[in-house]
C-alpha positions, 0 to 999 in steps of 0.5 A, spaced: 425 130 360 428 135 365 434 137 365 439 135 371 442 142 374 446 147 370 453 144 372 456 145 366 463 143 364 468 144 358 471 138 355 478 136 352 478 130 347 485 127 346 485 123 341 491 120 340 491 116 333 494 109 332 493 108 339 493 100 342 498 095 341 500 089 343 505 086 346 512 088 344 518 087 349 516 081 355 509 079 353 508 087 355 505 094 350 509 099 349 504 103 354 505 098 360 514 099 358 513 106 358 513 111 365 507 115 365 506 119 372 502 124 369 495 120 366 497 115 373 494 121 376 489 122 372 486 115 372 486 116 381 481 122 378 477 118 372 473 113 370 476 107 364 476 101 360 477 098 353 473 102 347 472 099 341 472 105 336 466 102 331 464 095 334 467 089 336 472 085 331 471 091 326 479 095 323 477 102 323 480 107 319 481 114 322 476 117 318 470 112 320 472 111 327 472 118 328 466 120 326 463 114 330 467 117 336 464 125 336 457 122 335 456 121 327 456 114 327 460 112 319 455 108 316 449 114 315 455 120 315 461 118 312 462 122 305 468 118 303 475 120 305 475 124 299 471 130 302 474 130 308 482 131 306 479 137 301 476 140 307 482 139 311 487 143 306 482 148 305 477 147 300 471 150 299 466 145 298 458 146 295 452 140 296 453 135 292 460 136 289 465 130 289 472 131 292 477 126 290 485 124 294 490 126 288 497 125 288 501 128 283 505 122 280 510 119 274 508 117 268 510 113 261 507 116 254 502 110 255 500 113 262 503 107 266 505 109 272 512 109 273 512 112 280 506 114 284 508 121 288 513 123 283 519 122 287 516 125 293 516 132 289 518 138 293 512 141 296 514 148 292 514 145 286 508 142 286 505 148 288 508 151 283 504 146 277 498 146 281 497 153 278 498 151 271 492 146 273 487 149 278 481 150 274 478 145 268 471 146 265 469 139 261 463 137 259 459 142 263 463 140 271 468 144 274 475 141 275 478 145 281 485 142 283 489 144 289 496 142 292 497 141 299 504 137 302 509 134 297 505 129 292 499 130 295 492 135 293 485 134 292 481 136 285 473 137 286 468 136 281 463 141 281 456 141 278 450 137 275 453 130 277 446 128 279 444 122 273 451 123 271 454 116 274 457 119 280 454 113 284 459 108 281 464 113 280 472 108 281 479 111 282 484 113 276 490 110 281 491 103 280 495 103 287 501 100 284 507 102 279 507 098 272 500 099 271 496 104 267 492 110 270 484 107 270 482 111 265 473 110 264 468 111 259 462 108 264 458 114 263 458 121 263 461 123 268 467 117 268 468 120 261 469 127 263 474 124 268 477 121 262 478 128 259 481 131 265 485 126 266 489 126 259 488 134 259 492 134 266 497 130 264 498 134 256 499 141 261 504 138 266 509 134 260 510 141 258 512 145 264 518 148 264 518 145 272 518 137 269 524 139 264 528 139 271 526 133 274 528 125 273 521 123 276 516 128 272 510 130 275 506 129 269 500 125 272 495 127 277 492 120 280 485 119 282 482 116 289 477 116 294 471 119 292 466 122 295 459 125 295 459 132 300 453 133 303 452 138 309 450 135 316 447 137 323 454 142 326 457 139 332 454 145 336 447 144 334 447 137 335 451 137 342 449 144 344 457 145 345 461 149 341 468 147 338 475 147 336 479 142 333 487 143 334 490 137 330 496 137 325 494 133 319 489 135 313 484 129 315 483 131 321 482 138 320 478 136 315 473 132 319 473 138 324 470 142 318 466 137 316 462 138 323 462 145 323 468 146 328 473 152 328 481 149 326 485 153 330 493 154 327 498 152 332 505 153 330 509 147 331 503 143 329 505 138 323 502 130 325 509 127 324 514 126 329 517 132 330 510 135 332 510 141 337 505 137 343 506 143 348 505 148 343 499 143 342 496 144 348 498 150 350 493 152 344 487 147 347 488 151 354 488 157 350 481 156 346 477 153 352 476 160 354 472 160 348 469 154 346 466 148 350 469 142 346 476 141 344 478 136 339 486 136 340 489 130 335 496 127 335 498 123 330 505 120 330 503 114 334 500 112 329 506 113 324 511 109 329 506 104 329 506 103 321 514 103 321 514 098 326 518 103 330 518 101 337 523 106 339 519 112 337 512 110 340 515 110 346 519 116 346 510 119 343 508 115 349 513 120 354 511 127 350 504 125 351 504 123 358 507 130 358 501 133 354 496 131 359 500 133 366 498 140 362 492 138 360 490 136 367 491 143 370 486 146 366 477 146 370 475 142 364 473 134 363 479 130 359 478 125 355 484 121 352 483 115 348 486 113 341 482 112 334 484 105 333 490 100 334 496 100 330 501 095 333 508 095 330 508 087 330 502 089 325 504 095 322 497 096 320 491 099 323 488 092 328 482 091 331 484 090 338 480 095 342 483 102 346 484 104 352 479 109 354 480 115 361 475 120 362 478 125 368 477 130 372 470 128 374 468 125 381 469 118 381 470 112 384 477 109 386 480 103 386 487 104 388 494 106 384 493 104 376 498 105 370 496 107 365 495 102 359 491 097 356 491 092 361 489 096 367 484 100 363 480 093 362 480 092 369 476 099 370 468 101 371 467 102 364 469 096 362 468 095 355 465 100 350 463 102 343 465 109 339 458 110 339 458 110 348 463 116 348 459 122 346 453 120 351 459 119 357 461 125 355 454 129 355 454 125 362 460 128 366 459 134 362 453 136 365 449 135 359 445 130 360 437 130 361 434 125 365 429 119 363 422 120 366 421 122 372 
């Protein structure tokens, strides 16, 4: 192979979550509503189309599709959603540890769920009871519990889980109110996550935190469960060094996951009130530094499961904004989204995304608005998540040449 000149660009990676919809006013989405000047531009700079986040017919999830997307296709890298959130709220995570989703929740004397976020318990509470339970040992495994925003946390179980039945290890959160925690004696291993469990819930029914509250967070509930194994860093495998600017622990945790530095931007949060200009301020900023930025927008996809119309358009405004200034910088733009959630739907769909690739030289084919339609008439035309890191080697000046 030869390597196709030293021409070499930077890359910003604009990952809007929620992205795709259907139609919600007049037979048209919410991107064919609303004005966007400044990706208009971009696409008269660019080449798009259509982008299935896995395959066709398949409903992504964020994590998966992802991963799929930065070249780690899910099937071979997915370590459960477990380990990633536990990497995104700042855990440390040893070969072999498996990390769960916790939440802190309600429960009666018969360890029926009463309600299963404790009534949204306030953040510096649950951090406070997250001190009284941080560390177990039971049966020879560590249990190292730690709190992130309002009900929510992560535990890890560390030590020699390998024979232990770790394989088929199940959630102790039976997802609905008015059932009992799933409490399991299979193996060792779901024994010793019985005993946490009922060691957790006798500590926290006797803080001095819970005597105050209606709603005790008396219980931690279990989910998600997965198996942390280290994997071939994005800059090895790419040979681009990264940074990820996102607001959410999921996404900070899958850029963990991948060897990228999580950049702290002030403003960050993954909801509505999301400061996206401090965002990309912070991503021009790290280009100076890095090759690859990862730059993650979440609320989109939090108005598509409220089925808020109203709230996708006005995201739909800012990130138009966000790109003008992301356009400026001597970098190669991608923006695309991780999956569709229509607010017809609520729900994470399978139609497939938008995809624009810009500041690169192209072809043109006249004025174009930036949305899922137009993108389907583009060169591109109809591609996988798997295609995006070659397109994006490709542009970048990255790519080798095939035989000679």
């Amino acid at each position: 192979m030869a390597h196709v000149g030293d021409n070499r660009r930077k890359v910003i990676f604009l990952l809007i979550d929620g992205m795709g919809s259907l139609p919600v006013k007049d037979g048209k989405t919410e991107w064919e509503l609303t004005p966007t000047p400044n990706l208009d531009k971009l696409m008269q700079k660019g080449v798009y189309g259509l982008m299935h986040p896995i395959r066709i017919g398949v409903i992504p999830g964020s994590d998966t599709s992802q991963l799929n997307m930065l070249g780690y296709p899910p099937e071979k890298f997915y370590p459960g959603r477990g380990p990633l959130e536990a990497l995104g709220i700042g855990m440390e995570l040893k070969q072999g540890d498996i990390a769960f989703r916790a939440n802190f929740a309600t429960v009666d004397n018969n360890l029926v769920v009463k309600d299963r976020r404790a009534g949204r318990i306030e953040t510096q509470d649950a951090h406070a009871l997250a001190r009284e339970i941080s560390y177990m040992k039971i049966d020879g495994l560590e249990f190292i519990f730690k709190a992130s925003v309002e009900h929510r946390g992560s535990v890890i179980v560390r030590g020699n889980v390998r024979g232990l039945g770790s394989e088929g290890i199940c959630d102790t959160d039976p997802h609905r109110e008015g059932a009992r925690v799933v409490l399991r004696e299979d193996n060792a291993l779901a024994r010793a996550i019985k005993k946490y469990t009922l060691k957790a819930h006798e500590i926290l029914s006797k803080s001095s935190i819970n005597r105050k509250r209606k709603l005790p967070a008396n219980a931690l509930l279990l989910r998600g469960a997965g198996t942390y194994n280290e994997v071939e860093p994005f800059e090895k495998r790419f040979g681009m060094k990264a940074c990820c600017v996102a607001g959410a622990a999921l996404y900070k945790g899958i850029a963990r996951y991948l060897g990228m530095h999580v950049c702290h931007v002030a403003g960050a949060t993954g909801t509505y009130s999301t400061d996206l200009e401090a965002k990309a301020r912070a991503a021009s900023a790290h280009l100076k530094e890095y090759d690859f930025v990862y730059l993650h927008v979440k609320a989109m996809d939090n108005a598509g499961h409220d089925g808020n119309v109203k709230m996708r358009i006005e995201m739909i405004r800012k990130i138009d904004k966000m790109a003008g200034m992301l356009g400026k910088e001597d970098a190669i733009l991608v923006v695309t989204g991780d999956h569709s959630t229509p607010p017809t739907k609520r729900e994470h769909s399978f139609e497939p995304v938008p995809i624009l690739i810009s500041n690169v030289a192209a072809r043109s084919y006249g004025m174009k608005k930036f949305c899922e339609v137009s993108c389907a008439q583009g060169e591109l035309g109809r591609i996988e998540g798997k295609d995006i890191m070659g397109l994006v080697m490709a542009y970048s000046g990255r790519s080798e040449k095939y035989g000679e």
